[in-house]
MARZA-821722 format. One record per residue (C-alpha): residue in one letter; x negated, y negated, z negated. Coordinates in steps of 0.1 Angstrom, whole numbers, padded with zeros to 4 digits, always signed. Layout:
! MARZA-821722
AXYZ ...
END
This chain:
! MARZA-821722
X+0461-0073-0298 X+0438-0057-0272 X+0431-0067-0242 X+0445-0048-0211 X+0419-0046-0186 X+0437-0045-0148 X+0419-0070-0130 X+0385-0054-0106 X+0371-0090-0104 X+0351-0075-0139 X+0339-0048-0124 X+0309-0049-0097 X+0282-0031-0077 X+0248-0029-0098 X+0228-0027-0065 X+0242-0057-0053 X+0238-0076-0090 X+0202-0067-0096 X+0179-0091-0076 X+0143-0081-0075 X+0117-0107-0067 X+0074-0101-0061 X+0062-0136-0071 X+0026-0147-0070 X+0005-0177-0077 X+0019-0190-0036 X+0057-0187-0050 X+0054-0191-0085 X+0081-0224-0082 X+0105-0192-0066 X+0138-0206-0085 X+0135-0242-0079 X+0128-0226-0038 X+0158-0205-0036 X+0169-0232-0006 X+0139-0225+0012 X+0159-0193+0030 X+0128-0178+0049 X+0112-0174+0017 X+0140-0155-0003 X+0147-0139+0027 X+0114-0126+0024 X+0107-0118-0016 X+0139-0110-0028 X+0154-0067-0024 X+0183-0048-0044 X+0177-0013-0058 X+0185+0015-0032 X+0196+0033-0064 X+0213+0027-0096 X+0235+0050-0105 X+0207+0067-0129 X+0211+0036-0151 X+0247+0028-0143 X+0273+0054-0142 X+0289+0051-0105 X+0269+0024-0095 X+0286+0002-0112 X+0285-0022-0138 X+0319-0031-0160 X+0331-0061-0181 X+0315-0091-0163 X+0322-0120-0138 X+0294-0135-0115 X+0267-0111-0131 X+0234-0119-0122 X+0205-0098-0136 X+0172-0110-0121 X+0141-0088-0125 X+0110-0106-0115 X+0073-0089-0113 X+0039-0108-0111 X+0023-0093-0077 X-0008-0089-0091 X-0004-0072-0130 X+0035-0066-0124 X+0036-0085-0153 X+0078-0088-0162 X+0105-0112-0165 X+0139-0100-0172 X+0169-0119-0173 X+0208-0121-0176 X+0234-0145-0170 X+0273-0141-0164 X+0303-0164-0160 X+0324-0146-0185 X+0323-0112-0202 X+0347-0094-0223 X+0343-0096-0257 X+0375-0079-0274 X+0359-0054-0297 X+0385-0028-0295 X+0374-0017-0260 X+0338+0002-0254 X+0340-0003-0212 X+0320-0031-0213 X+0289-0024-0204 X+0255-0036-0221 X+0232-0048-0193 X+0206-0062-0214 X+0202-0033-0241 X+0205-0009-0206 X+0176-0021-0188 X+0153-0036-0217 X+0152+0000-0230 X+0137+0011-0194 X+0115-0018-0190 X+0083-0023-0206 X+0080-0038-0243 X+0062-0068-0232 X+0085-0084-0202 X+0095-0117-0207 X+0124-0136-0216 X+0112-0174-0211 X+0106-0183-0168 X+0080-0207-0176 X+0059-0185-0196 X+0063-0158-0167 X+0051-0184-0146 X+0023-0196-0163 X+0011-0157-0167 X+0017-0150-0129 X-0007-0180-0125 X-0035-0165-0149 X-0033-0129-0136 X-0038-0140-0102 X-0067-0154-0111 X-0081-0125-0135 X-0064-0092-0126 X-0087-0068-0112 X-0076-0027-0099 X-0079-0005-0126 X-0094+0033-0118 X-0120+0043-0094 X-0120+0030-0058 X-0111+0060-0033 X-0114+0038+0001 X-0100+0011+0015 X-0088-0002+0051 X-0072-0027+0074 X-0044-0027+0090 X-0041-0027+0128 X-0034-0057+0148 X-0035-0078+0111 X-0062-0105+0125 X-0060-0121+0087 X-0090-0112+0057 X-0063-0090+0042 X-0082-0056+0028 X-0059-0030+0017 X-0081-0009-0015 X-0068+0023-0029 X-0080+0031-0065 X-0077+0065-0085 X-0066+0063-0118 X-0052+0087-0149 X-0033+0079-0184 X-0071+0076-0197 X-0080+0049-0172 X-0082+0019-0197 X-0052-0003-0189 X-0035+0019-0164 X-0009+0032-0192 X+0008-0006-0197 X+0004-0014-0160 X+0022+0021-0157 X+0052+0009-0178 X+0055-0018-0157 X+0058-0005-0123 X+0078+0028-0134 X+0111+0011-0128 X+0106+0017-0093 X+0109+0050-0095 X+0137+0048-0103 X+0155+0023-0078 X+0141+0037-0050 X+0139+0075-0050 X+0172+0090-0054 X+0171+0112-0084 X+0137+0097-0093 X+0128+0098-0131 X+0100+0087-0155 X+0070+0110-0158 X+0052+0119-0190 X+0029+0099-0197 X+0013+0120-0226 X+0004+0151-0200 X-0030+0153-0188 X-0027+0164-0152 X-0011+0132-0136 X-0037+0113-0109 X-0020+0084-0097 X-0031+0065-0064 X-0028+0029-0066 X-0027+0006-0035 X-0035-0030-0036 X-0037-0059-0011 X-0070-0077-0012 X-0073-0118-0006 X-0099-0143-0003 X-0083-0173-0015 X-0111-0201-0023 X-0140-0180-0024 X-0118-0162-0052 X-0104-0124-0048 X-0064-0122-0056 X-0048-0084-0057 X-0012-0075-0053 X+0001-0045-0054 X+0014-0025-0021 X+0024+0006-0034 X+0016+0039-0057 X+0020+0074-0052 X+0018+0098-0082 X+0003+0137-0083 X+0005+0164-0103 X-0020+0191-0103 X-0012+0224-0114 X-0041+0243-0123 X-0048+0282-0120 X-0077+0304-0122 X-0069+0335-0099 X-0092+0365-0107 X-0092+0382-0075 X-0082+0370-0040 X-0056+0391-0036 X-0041+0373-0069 X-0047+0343-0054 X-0027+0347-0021 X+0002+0361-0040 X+0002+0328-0062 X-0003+0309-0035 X+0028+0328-0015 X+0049+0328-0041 X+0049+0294-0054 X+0059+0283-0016 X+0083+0303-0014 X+0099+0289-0043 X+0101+0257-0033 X+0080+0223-0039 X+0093+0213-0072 X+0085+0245-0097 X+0059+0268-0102 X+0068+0306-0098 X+0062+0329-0132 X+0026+0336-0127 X+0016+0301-0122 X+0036+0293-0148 X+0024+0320-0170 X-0012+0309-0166 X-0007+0272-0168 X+0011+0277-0198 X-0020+0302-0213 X-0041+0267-0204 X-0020+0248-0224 X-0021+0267-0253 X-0061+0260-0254 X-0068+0228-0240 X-0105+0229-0248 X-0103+0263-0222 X-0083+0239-0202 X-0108+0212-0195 X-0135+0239-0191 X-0114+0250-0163 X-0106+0218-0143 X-0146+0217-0140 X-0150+0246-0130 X-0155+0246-0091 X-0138+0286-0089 X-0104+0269-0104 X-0074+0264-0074 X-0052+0236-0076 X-0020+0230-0063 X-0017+0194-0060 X+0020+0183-0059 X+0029+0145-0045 X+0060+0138-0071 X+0066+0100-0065 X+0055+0082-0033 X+0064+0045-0035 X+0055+0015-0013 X+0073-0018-0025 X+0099-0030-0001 X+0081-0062+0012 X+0051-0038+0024 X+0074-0017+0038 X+0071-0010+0078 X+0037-0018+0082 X+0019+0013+0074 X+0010+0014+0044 X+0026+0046+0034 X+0005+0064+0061 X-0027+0054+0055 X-0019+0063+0016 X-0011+0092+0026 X-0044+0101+0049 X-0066+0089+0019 X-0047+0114-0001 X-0052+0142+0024 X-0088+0133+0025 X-0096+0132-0012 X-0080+0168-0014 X-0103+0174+0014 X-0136+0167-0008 X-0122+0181-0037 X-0126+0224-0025 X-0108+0234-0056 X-0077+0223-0042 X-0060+0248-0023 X-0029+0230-0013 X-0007+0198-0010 X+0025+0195-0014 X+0054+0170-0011 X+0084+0159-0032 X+0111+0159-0007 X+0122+0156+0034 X+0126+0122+0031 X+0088+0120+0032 X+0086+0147+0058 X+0085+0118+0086 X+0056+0100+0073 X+0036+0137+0065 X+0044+0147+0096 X+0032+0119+0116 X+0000+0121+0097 X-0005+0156+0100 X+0001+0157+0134 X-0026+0123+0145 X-0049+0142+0125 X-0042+0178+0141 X-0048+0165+0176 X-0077+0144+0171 X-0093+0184+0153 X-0078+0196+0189 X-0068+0223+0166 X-0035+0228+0181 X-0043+0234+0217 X-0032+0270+0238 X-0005+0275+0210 X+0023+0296+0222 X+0054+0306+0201 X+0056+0329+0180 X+0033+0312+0154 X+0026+0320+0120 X+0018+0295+0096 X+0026+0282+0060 X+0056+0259+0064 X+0040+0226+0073 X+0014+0236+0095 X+0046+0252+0111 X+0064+0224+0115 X+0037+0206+0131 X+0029+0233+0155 X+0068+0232+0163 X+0063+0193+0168 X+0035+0203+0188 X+0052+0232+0208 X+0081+0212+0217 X+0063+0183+0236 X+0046+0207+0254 X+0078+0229+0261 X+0095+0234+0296 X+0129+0240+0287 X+0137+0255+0318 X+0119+0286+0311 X+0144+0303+0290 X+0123+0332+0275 X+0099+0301+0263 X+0124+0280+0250 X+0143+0311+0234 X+0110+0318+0218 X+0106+0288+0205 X+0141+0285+0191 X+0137+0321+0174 X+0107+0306+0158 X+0119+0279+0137 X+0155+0296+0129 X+0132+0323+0118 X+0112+0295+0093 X+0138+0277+0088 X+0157+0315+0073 X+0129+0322+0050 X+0128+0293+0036 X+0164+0292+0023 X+0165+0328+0025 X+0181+0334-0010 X+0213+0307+0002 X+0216+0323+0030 X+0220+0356+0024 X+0251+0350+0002 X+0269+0344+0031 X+0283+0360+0058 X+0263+0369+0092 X+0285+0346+0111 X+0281+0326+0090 X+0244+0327+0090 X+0243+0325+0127 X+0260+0293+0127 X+0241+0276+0098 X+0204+0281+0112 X+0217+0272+0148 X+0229+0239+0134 X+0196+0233+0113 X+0182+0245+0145 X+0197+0214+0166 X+0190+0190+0138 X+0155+0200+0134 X+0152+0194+0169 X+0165+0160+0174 X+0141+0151+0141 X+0110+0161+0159 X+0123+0143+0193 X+0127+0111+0177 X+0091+0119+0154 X+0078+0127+0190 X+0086+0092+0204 X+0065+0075+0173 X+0033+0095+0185 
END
């Protein structure tokens, strides 16, 4: 007979089931702790998303599900776990979800089954893991009076041992940027930035890991300048996330010759466009400002680098923490004194002059203010220029005067965090 499945207690919320815990050679004794409330308080997060790995967010078949994913803060080395009051086993239904076979496939092949042995392995990597890549800089951070060093390292699927730590910390990616999925591992332009947290413990150094941020650089060799202003035009006005034909015409030429290829990514005439794809910094480094000074090393390295010829980001969900950068570094160049609107710059040097324009703007002048408003509906239309234009004038109107009045309020708030 099959079963008849009415009852919701077996269904439940895979963000609020999935308990993620950071555990180094301080906490290793984390389960036998779990009383010790300040501490989970502290080391244990849920996903942000899940609906990539479970359809709706939610995870069927189950009572009291607990899947625990535990990471070693050093080497991210993995344990992975299950357990469940009850689960439905009558064969004749497929709704029951497999949680194990689910995750295990996204996780890498070496996480561990057995606590103790994860424990014992958090214990030696503290003691032997070292940063893979090449050391970019490193910093403090502000009124932190502790020995804590922050280092950022450079590394590539070529970096010896980058590729398994990779594995590891991918899983991220996709609980905590919406839409977020794995990259390829096999393609030769990723640079990944790694950020680790640096301790003197015993005249011994332990790192953990703070966070990683992932770049893709898409190579071209523009003949003429001309050329290379149009390529440059065209791929922002198509958006951050795809190359426009040409580019993608000559990257593709690259690929089919990859000995040409690595004679061109020496060559010092070659422009890149380098494009920020993942930006993560783990949630118990979060609100510190971590994410910013990642993000100024990044700014700097494409600084040094004069083959690249632009940066880009993966969404407006990281527009806050660009923009606050952009603008700190902007005033201390004094490059954005005497401006007066109408502007006319790629999109975010625009929005940081229209950060800059608007705490400097007297909106009791109306021609300044109407200047100023013209300005960024008149960005904010080219940019989604295409959408628009499907719809109706009033339409239209209405649209960029609502963007207008969000944008607004976004850059008032950003404005107060100066």
């Amino acid at each position: 007979m099959a079963l008849i499945i009415t009852d919701s207690e077996w269904a439940c919320d895979s963000n609020e089931v999935i308990k993620i815990r950071f555990v180094d050679h301080n906490n290793n004794d984390e389960e036998e702790g779990e009383k010790n409330e300040y501490q989970k308080s502290v080391r244990e997060f849920s996903p942000e998303f899940s609906h990539q790995i479970f359809s709706n967010q939610q995870i069927f078949g189950y009572t009291n599900l607990k899947v625990k994913l535990r990471f070693a803060s050093s080497s991210m080395t993995t344990y992975f776990g299950v357990t469940y009051d009850e689960k439905i086993l009558d064969s004749t239904t497929n709704l029951v979800d497999d949680v194990e076979k689910t995750l295990s496939e996204l996780l890498p092949d070496d996480y561990i089954t057995n606590y103790d042995i994860f424990l014992q392995r958090v214990q030696t990597d503290a003691e032997t893991f070292i940063p893979m890549g090449e050391k970019i800089s490193e910093y403090r951070i502000d009124n932190d009076n502790s020995d804590k060093v922050y280092e950022i390292y450079k590394a590539t699927f070529k970096t010896p041992r980058f590729k398994e730590f990779h594995k590891r910390l991918r899983i991220f990616v996709l609980f905590y940027i919406e839409a977020g999925s794995y990259i390829d591992e096999d393609e030769d332009h990723w640079e990944v930035m790694l950020v680790f947290e640096k301790k003197n413990i015993g005249g011994t150094y332990t790192y953990n890991l703070v966070g990683f941020c992932t770049m893709y650089l898409f190579y071209y060799l523009p003949r003429t300048k001309k050329n290379r202003e149009n390529n440059e035009n065209n791929y922002e006005n198509n958006g951050n996330h795809h190359m426009n034909e040409d580019l993608n015409e000559n990257f593709s030429n690259c690929e089919k010759n990859k000995r040409h290829l690595l004679q061109i990514t020496n060559n010092q005439d070659v422009s890149i466009l380098n494009n920020i794809s993942q930006f993560i910094i783990l949630p118990h480094y979060q609100q510190e400002g971590h994410g910013g000074k990642l993000y100024q090393t990044i700014y700097q390295y494409c600084l040094l680098d004069p083959r690249i010829r632009q940066l880009v980001d993966p969404s407006e969900l990281f527009s806050e923490i660009r923009d606050k950068c952009d603008m700190r570094y902007l005033r201390e160049m004094k490059a954005l004194e005497g401006l007066v609107a109408p502007v006319d710059k790629k999109r975010q040097m625009h929005r940081c002059i229209e950060i800059e324009l608007l705490q400097n703007l007297n909106k009791r002048d109306p021609v300044a203010y109407k200047a100023y408003r013209l300005q960024v509906k008149q960005r904010v239309y080219n940019w989604n220029k295409e959408l628009l234009d499907q719809i109706s004038r009033e339409e239209r109107l209405q649209k960029l005067d609502e963007t207008f009045k969000g944008i607004e309020e976004e850059y008032q708030q950003l404005i107060l965090k100066l």
